[in-house]
C-alpha positions as CSV (number, residue, x, y, z in Angstrom):
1,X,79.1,-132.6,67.6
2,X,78.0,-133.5,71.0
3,X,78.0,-130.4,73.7
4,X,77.7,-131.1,77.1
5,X,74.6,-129.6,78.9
6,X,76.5,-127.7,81.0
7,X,77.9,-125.5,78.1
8,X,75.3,-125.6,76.4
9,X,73.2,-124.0,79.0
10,X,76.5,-121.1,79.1
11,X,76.1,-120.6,75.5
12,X,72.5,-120.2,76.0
13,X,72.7,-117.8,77.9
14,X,75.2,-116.1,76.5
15,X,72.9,-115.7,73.9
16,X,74.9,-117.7,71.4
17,X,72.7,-118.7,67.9
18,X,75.0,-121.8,67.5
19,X,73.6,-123.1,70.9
20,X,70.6,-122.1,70.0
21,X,70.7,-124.2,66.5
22,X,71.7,-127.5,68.9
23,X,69.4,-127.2,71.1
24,X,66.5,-127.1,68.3
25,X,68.6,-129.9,66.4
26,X,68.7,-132.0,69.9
27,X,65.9,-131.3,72.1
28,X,63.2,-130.6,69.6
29,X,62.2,-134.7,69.7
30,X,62.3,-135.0,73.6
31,X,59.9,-131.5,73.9
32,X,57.8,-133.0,71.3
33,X,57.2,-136.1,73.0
34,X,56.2,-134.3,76.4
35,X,53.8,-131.8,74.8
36,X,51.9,-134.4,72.6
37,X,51.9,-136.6,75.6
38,X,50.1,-133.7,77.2
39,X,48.0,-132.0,74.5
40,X,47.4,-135.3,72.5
41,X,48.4,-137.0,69.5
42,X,45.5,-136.0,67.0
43,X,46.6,-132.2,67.3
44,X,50.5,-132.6,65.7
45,X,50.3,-129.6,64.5
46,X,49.4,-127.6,67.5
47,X,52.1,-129.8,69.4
48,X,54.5,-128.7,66.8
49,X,53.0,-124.7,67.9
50,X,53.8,-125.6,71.6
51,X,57.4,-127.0,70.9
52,X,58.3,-124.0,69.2
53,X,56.6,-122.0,72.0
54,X,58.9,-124.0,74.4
55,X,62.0,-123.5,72.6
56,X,61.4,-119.9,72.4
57,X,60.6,-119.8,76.0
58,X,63.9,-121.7,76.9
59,X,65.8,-119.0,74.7
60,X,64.3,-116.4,76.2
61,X,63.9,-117.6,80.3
62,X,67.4,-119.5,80.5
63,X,68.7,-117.3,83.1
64,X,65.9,-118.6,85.3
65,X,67.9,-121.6,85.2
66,X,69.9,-122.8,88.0
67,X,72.8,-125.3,87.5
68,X,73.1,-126.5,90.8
69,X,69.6,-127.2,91.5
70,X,68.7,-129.6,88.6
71,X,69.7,-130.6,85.3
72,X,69.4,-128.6,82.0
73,X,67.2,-131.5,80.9
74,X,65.5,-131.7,83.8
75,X,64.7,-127.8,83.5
76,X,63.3,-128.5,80.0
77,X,60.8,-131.1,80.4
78,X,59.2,-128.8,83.6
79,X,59.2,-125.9,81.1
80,X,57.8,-128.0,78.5
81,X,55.4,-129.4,80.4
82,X,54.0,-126.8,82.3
83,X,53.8,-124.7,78.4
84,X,52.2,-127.7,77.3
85,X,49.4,-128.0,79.8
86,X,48.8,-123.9,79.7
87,X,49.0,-124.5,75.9
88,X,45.8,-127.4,76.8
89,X,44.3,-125.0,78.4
90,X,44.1,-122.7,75.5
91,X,42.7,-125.4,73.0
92,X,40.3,-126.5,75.0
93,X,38.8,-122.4,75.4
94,X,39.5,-122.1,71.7
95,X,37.4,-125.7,71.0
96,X,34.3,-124.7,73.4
97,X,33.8,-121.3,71.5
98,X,34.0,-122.8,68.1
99,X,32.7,-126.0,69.2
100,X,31.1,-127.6,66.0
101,X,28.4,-129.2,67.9
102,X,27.4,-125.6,67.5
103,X,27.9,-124.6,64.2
104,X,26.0,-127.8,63.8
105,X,23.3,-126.4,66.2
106,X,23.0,-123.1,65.0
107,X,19.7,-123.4,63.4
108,X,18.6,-125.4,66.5
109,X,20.0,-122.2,68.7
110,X,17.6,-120.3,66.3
111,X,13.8,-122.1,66.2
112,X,14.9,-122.0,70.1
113,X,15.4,-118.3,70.7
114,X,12.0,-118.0,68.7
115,X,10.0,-120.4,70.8
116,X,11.6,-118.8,74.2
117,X,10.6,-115.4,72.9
118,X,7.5,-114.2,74.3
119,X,6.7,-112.0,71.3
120,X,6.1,-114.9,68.9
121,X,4.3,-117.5,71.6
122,X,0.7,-117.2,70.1
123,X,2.3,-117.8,66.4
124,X,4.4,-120.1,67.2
125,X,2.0,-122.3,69.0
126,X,-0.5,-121.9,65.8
127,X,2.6,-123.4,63.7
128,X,3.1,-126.4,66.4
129,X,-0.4,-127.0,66.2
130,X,0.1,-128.0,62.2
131,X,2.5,-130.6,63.4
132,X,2.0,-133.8,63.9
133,X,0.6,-135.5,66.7
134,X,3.7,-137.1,68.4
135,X,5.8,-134.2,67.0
136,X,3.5,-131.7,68.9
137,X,3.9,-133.2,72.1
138,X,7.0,-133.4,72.0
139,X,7.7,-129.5,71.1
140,X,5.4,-128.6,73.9
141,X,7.3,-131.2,76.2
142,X,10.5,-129.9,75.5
143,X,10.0,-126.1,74.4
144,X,7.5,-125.1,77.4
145,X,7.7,-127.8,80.0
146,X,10.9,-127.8,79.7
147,X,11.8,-131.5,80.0
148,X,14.6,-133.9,79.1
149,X,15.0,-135.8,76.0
150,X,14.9,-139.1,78.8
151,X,12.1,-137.6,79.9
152,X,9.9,-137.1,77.1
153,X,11.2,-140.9,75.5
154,X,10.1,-142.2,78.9
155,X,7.0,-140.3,79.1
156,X,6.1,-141.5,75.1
157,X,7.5,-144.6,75.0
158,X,9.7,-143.6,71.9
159,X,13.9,-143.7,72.0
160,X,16.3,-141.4,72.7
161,X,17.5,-141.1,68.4
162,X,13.8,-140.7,67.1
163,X,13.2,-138.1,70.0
164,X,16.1,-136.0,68.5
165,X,15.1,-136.8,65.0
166,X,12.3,-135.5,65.5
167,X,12.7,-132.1,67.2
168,X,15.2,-131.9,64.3
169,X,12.6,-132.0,61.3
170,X,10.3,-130.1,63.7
171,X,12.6,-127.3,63.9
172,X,12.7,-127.0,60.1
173,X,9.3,-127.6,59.6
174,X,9.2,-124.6,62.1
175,X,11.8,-122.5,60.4
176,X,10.6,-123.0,56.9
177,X,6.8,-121.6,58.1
178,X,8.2,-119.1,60.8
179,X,10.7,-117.5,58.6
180,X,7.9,-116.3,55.8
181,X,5.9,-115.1,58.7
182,X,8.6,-112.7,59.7
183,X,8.8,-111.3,56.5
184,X,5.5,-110.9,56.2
185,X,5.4,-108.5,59.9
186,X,8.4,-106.7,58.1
């Protein structure tokens, strides 16, 4: 049964369920499209969030609608829109706390806060010294000079991938001799 916008938007607001049923039965495809337009089509499911954000935001604010200014439709895809990019918004916040680069990092974050710890210097630079020769210089180069990973591939003439590589196994050679050592001043 086809409803014409117009009534649709009265039953709405009159607070009708039945309108309410149509409109998820016949908008719910055009919201979708302009929210995973928006927020992107690898995160369906968070599209699928949004849509049901909308259509509880339409249910709710569709007294703010006015008839003779624009179209129900109209009305809709603004409200969808604008729910879709605040709802961007919110993913995006959500993906740089949990970012997995840093779950993937976190025993990088931790050689780091030991080598940037003044307490552990002298210890720490003991420990580096047991490193190889190339590995060294690069710890010192990046740790206490403070340089780029272009800069220190630059400076020794290695590439970018074997410069992370090895600060990687550095900072578990590191972390396998630094953590007994803590234990040991426990």
């Amino acid at each position: 049964m086809k409803i014409s916008e117009d009534n649709l938007v009265k039953e709405l607001k009159n607070k009708n369920p039945k309108a309410l049923d149509y409109l998820v039965a016949n908008y719910s495809n055009l919201i979708f499209k302009v929210v995973i337009s928006i927020v992107g089509s690898a995160k369906r499911e968070e599209a699928m969030e949004c849509v049901n954000d909308v259509l509880l935001k339409v249910w709710e604010k569709i007294s703010y609608h006015d008839e003779t200014k624009n179209k129900f439709s109209s009305w809709l895809i603004a409200v969808s829109k604008y729910n879709a990019l605040d709802y961007k918004r919110k993913l995006i916040k959500i993906e740089e706390q949990y970012n997995i680069e840093d779950l993937m990092l976190a025993d990088e974050k931790q050689v780091e806060e030991q080598i940037l710890s003044n307490e552990g210097k002298q210890e720490l630079l003991k420990v580096i010294d047991t490193l190889g020769s190339p590995d060294k210089d690069i710890f010192i180069r990046k740790y206490f000079m403070g340089e780029s990973i272009n800069e220190i591939s630059e400076a020794l003439n290695l590439t970018k991938p074997a410069i992370k590589n090895r600060l990687f196994r550095g900072r578990k050679i590191l972390k396998d001799k630094l953590n007994p050592m803590e234990m040991e001043a426990l």
